[in-house]
N, CA, C and O atoms as a CHARMM CRD file, in Angstrom:
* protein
*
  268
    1    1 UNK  N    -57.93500  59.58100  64.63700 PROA 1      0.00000
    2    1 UNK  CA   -58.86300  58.49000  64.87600 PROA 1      0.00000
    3    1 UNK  C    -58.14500  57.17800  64.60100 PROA 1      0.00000
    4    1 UNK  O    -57.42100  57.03700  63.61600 PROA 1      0.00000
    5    2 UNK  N    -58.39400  56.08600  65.62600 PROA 2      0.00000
    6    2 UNK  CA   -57.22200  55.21200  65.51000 PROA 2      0.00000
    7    2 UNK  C    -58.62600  53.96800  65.04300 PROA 2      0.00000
    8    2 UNK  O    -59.85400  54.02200  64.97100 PROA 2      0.00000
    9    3 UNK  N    -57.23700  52.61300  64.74300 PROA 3      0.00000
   10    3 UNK  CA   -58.71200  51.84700  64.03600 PROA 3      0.00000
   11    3 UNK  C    -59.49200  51.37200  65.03700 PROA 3      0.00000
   12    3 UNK  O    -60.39600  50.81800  64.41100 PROA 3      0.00000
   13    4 UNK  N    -59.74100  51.22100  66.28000 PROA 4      0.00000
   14    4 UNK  CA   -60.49600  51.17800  67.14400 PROA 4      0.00000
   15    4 UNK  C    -62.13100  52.20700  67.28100 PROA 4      0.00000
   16    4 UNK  O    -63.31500  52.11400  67.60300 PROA 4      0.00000
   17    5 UNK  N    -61.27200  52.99800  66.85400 PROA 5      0.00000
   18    5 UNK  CA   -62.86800  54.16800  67.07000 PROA 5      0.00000
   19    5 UNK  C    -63.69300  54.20400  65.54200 PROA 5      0.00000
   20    5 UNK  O    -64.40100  55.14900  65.19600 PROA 5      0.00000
   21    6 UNK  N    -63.52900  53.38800  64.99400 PROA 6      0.00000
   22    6 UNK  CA   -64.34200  53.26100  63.84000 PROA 6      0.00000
   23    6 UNK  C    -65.28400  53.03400  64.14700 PROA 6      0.00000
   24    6 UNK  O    -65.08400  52.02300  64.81800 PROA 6      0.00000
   25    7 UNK  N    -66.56100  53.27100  64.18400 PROA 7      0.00000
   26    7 UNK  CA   -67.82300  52.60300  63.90400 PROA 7      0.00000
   27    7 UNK  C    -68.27400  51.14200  63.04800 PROA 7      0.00000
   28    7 UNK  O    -68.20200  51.38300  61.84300 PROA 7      0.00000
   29    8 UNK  N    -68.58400  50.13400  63.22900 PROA 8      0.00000
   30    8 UNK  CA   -68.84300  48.95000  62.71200 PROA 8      0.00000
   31    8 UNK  C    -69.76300  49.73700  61.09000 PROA 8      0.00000
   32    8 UNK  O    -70.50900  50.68800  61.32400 PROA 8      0.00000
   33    9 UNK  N    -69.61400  49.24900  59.55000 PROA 9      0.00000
   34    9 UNK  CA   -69.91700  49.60500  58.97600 PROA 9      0.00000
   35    9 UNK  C    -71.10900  48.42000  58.58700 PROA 9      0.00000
   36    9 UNK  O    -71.86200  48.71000  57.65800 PROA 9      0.00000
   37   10 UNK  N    -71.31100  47.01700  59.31300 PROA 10     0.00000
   38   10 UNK  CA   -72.26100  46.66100  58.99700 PROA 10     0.00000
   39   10 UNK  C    -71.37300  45.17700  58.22900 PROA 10     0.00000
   40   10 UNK  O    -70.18700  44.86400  58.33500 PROA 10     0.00000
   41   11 UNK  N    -72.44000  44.53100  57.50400 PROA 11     0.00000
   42   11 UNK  CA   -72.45300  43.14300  56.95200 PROA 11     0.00000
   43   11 UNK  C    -71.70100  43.45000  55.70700 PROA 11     0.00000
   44   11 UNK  O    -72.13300  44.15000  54.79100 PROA 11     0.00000
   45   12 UNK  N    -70.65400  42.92500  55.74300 PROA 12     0.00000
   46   12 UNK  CA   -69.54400  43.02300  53.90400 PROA 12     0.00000
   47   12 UNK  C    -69.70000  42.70000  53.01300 PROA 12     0.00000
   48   12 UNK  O    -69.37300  41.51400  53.03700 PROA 12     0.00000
   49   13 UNK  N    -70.12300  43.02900  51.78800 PROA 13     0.00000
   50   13 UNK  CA   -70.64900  42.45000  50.36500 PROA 13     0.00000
   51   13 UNK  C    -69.57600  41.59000  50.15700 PROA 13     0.00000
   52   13 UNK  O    -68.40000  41.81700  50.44100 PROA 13     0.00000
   53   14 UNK  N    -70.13700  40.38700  49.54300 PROA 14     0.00000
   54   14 UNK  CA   -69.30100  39.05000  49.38400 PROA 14     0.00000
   55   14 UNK  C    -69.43300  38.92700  48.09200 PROA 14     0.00000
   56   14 UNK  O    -70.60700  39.06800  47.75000 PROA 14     0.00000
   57   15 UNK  N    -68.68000  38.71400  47.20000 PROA 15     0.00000
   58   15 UNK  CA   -68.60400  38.46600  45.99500 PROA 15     0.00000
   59   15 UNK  C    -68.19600  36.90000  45.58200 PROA 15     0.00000
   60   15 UNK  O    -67.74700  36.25000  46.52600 PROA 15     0.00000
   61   16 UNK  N    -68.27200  36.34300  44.55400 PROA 16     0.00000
   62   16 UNK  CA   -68.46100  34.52200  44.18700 PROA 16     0.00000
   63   16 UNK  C    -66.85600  34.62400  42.97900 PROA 16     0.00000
   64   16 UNK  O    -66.68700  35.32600  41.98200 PROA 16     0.00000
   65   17 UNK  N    -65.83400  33.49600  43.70900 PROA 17     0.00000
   66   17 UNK  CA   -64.88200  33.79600  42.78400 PROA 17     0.00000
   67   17 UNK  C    -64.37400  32.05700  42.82200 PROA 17     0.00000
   68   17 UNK  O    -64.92100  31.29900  43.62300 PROA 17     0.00000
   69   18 UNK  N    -63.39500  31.60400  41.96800 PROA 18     0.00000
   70   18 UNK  CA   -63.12500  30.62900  42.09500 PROA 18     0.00000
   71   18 UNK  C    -61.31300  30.27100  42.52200 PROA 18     0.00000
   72   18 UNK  O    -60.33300  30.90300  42.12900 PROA 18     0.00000
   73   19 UNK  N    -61.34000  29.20900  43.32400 PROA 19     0.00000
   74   19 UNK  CA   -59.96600  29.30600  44.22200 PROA 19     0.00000
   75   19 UNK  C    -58.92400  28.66300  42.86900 PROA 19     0.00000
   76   19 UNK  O    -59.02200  27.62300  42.21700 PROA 19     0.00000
   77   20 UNK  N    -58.07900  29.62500  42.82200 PROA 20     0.00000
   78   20 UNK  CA   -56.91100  29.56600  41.66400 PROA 20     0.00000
   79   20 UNK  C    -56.24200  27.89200  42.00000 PROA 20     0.00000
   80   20 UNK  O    -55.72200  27.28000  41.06700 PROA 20     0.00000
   81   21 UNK  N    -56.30800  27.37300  43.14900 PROA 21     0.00000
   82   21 UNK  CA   -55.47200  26.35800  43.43300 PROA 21     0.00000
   83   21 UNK  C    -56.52100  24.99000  42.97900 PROA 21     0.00000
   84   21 UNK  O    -56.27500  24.05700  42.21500 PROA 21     0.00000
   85   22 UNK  N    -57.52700  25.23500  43.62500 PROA 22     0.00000
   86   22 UNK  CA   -58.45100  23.65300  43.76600 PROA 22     0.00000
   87   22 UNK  C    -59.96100  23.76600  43.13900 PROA 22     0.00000
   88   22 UNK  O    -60.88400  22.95200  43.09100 PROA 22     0.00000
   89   23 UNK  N    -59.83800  25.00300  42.71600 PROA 23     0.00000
   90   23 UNK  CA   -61.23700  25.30400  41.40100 PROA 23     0.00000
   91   23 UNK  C    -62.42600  25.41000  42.39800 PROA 23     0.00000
   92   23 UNK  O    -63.54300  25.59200  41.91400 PROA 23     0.00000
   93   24 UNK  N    -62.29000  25.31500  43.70900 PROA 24     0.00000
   94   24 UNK  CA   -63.57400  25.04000  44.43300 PROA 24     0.00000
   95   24 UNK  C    -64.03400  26.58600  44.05500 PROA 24     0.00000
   96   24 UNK  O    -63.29700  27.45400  43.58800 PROA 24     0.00000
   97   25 UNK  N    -65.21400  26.68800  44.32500 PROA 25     0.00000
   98   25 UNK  CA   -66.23900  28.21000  44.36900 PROA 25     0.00000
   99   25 UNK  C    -66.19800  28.47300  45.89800 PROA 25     0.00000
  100   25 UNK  O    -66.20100  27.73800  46.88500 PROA 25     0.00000
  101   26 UNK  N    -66.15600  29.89700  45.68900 PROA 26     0.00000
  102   26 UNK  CA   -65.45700  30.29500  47.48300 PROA 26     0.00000
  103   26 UNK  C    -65.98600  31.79200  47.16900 PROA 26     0.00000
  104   26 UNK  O    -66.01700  32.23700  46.02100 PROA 26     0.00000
  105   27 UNK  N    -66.35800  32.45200  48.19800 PROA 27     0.00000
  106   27 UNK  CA   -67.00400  33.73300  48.61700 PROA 27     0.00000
  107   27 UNK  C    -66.11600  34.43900  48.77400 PROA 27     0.00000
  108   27 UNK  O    -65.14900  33.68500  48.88600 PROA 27     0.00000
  109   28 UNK  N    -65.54800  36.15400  48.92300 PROA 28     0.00000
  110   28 UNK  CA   -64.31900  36.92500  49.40700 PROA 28     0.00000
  111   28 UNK  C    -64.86500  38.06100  49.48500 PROA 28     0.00000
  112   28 UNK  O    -65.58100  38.56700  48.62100 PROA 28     0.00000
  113   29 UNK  N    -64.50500  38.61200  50.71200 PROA 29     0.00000
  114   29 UNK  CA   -64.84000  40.38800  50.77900 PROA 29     0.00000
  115   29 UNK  C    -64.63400  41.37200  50.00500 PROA 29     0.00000
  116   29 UNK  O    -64.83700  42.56700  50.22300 PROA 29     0.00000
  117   30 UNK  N    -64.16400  40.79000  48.95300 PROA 30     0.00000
  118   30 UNK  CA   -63.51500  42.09500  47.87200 PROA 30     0.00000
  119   30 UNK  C    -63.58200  41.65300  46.71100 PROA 30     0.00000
  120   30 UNK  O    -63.25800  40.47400  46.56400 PROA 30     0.00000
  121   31 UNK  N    -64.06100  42.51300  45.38800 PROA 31     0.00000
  122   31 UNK  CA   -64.21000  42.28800  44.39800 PROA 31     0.00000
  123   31 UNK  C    -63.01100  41.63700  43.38600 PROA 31     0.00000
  124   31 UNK  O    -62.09500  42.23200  42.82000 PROA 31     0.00000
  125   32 UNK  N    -63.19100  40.89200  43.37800 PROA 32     0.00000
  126   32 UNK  CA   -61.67400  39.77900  42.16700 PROA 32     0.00000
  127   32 UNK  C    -61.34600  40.34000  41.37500 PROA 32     0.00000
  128   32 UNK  O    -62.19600  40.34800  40.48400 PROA 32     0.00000
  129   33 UNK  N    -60.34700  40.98800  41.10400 PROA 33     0.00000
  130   33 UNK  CA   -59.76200  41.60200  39.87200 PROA 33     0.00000
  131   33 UNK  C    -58.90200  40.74000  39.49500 PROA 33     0.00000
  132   33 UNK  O    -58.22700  39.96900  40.17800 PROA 33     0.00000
  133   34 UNK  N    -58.97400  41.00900  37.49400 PROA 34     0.00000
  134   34 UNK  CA   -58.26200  39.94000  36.77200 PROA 34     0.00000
  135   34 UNK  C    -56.67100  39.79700  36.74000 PROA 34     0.00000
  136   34 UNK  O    -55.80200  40.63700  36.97200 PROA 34     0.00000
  137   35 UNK  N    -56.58300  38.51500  36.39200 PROA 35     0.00000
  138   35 UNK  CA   -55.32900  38.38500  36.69100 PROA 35     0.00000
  139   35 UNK  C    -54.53400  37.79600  37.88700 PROA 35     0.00000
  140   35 UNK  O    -53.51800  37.10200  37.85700 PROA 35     0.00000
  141   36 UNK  N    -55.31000  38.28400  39.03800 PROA 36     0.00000
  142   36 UNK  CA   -54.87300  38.42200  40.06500 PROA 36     0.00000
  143   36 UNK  C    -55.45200  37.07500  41.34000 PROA 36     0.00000
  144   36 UNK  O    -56.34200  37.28900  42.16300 PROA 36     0.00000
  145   37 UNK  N    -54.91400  36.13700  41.24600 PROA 37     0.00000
  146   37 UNK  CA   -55.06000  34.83000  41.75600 PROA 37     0.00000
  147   37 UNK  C    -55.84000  34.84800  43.60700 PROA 37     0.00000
  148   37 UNK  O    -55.27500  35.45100  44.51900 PROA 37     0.00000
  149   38 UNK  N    -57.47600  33.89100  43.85100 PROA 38     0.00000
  150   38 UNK  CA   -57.94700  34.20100  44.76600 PROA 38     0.00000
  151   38 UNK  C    -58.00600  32.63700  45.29800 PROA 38     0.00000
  152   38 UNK  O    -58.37600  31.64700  44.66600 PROA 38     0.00000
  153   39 UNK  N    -57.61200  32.70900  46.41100 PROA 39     0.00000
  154   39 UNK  CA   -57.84000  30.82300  46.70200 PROA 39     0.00000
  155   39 UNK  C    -59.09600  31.11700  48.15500 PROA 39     0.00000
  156   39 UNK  O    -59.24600  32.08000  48.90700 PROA 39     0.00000
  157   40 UNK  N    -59.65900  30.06800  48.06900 PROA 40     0.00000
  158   40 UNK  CA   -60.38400  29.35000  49.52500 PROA 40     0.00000
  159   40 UNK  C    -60.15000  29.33600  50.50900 PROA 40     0.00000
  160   40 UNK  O    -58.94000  29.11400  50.56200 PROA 40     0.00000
  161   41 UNK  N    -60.59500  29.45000  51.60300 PROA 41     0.00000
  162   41 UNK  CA   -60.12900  29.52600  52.89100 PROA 41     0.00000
  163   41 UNK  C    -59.05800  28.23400  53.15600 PROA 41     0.00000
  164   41 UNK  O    -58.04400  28.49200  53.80400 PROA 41     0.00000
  165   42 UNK  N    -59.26900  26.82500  52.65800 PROA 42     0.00000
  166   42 UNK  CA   -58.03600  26.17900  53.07400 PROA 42     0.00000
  167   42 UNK  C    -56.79300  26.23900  51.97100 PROA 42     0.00000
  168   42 UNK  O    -55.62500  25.96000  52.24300 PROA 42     0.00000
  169   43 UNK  N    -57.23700  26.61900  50.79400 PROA 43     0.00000
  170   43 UNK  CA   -56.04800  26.97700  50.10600 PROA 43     0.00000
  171   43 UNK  C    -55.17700  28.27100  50.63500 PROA 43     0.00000
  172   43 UNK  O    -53.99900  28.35800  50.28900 PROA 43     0.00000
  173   44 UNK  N    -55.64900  29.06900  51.30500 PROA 44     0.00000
  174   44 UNK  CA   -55.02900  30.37200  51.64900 PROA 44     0.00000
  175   44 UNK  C    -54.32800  29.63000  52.63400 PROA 44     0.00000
  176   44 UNK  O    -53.10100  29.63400  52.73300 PROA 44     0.00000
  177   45 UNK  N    -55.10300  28.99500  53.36200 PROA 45     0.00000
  178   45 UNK  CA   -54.12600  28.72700  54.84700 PROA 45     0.00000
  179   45 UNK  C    -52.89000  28.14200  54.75200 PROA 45     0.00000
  180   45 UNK  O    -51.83400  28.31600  55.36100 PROA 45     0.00000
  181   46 UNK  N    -53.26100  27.35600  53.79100 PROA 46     0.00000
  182   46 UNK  CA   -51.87700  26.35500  53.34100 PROA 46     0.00000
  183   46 UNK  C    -50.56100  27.11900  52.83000 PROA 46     0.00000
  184   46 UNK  O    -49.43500  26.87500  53.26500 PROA 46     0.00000
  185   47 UNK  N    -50.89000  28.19700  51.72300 PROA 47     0.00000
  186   47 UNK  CA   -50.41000  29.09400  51.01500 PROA 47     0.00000
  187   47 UNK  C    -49.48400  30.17700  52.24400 PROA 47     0.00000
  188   47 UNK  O    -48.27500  30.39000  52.14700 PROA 47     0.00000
  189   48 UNK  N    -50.37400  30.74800  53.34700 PROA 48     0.00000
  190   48 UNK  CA   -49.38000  31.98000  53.94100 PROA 48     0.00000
  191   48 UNK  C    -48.88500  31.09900  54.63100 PROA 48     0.00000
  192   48 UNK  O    -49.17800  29.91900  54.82200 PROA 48     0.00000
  193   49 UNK  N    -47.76600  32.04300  55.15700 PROA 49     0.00000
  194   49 UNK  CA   -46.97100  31.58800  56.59600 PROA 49     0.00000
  195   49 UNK  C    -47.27800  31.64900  57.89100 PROA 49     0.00000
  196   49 UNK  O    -48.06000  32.59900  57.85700 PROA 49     0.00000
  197   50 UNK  N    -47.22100  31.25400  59.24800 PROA 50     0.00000
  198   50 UNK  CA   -48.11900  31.04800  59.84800 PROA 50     0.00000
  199   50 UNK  C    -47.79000  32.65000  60.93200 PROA 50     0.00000
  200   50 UNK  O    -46.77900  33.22300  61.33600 PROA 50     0.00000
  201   51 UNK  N    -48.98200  32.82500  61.02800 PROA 51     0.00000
  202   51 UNK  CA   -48.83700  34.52500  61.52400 PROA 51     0.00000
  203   51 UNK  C    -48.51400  34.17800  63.38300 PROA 51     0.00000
  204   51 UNK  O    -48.91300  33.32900  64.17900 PROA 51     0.00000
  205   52 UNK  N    -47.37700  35.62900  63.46000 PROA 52     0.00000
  206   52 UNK  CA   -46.88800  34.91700  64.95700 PROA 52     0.00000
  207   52 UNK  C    -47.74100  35.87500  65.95300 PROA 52     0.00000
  208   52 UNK  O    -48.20200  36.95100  65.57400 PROA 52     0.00000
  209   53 UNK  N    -47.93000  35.27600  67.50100 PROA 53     0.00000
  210   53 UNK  CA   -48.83200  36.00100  68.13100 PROA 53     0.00000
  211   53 UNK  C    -48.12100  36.84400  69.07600 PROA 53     0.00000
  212   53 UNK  O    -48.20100  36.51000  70.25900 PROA 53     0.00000
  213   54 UNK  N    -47.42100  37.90300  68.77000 PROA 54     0.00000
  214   54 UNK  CA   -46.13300  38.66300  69.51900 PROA 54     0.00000
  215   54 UNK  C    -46.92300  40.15200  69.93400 PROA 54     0.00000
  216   54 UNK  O    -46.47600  41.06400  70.62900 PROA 54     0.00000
  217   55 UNK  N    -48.41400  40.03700  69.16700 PROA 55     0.00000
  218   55 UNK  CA   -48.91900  41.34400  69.38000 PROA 55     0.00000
  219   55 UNK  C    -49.11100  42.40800  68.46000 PROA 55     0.00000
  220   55 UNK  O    -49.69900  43.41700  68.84800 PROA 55     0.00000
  221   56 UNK  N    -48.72400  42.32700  67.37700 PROA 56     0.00000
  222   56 UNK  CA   -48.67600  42.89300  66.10900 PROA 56     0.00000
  223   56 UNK  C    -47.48500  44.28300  66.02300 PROA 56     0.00000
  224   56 UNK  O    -46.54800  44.24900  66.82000 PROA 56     0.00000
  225   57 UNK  N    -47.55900  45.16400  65.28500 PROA 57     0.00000
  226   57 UNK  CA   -47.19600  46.44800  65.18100 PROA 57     0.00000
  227   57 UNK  C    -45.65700  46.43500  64.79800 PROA 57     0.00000
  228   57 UNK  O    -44.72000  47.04900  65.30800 PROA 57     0.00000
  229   58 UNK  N    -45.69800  45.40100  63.57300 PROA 58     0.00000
  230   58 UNK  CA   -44.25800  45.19100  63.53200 PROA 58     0.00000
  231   58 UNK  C    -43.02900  44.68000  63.96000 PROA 58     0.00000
  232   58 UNK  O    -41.92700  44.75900  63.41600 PROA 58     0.00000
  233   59 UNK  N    -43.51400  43.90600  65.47900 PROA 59     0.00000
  234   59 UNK  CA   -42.69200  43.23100  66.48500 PROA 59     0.00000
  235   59 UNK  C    -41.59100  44.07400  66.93700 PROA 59     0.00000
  236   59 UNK  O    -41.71300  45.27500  67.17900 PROA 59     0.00000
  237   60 UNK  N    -40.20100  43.21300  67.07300 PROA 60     0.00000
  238   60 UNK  CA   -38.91200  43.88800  67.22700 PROA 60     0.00000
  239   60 UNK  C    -38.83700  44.86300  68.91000 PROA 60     0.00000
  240   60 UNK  O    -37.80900  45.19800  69.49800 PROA 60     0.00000
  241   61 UNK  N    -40.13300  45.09300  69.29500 PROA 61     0.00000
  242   61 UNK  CA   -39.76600  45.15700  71.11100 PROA 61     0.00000
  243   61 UNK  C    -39.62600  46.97900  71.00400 PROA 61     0.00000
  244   61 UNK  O    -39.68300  47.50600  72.11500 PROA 61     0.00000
  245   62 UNK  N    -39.48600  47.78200  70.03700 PROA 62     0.00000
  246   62 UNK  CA   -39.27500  48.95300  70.07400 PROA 62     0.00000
  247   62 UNK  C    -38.28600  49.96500  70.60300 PROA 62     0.00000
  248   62 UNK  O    -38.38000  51.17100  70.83000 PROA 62     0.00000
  249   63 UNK  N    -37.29100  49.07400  70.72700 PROA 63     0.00000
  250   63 UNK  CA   -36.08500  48.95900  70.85400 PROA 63     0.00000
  251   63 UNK  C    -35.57500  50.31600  72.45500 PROA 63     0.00000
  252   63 UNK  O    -34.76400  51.23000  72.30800 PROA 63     0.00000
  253   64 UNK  N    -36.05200  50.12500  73.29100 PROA 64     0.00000
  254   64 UNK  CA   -36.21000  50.78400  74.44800 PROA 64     0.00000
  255   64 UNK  C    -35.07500  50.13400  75.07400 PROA 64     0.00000
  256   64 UNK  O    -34.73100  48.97400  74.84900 PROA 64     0.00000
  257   65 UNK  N    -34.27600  51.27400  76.20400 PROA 65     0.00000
  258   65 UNK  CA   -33.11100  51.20200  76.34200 PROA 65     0.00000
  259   65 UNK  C    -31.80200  50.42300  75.40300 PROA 65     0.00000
  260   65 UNK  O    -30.82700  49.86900  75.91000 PROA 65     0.00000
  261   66 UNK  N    -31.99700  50.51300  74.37000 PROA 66     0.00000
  262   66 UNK  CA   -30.97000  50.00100  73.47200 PROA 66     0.00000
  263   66 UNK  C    -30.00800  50.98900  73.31000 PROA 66     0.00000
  264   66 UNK  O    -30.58300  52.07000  73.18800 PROA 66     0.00000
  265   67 UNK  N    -28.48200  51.13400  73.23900 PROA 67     0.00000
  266   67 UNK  CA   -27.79700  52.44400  72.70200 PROA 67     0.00000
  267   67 UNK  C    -26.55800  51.45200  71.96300 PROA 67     0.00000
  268   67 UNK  O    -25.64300  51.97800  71.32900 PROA 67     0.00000
């Protein structure tokens, strides 16, 4: 079963955490465990690198006719 044939499980429990960077109060799909630093939607954005649109699955072309 690939992740496509999943069935939609419905609306995601949101939990209330505060963004490690700018203190704002910000919502997240997953329960905050300690320790472990949660930022805001514009603190995150700022934070990752910018994701490339090549199609996913690891990129690199799959190396077909290469020898």
């Amino acid at each position: 079963m690939g992740f496509r044939d999943r069935a939609p499980s419905g609306p995601r429990e949101m939990h209330e955490a505060t963004c490690a960077d700018c203190g704002q109060k910000t919502t997240v799909p997953f329960k905050p465990t300690a320790g472990r630093p949660v930022y805001c939607r514009a603190c995150f954005s700022k934070r990752s690198p910018p994701r490339e649109r090549s199609g996913g699955y690891g990129g690199g072309g799959g190396g077909y006719g290469r020898r």
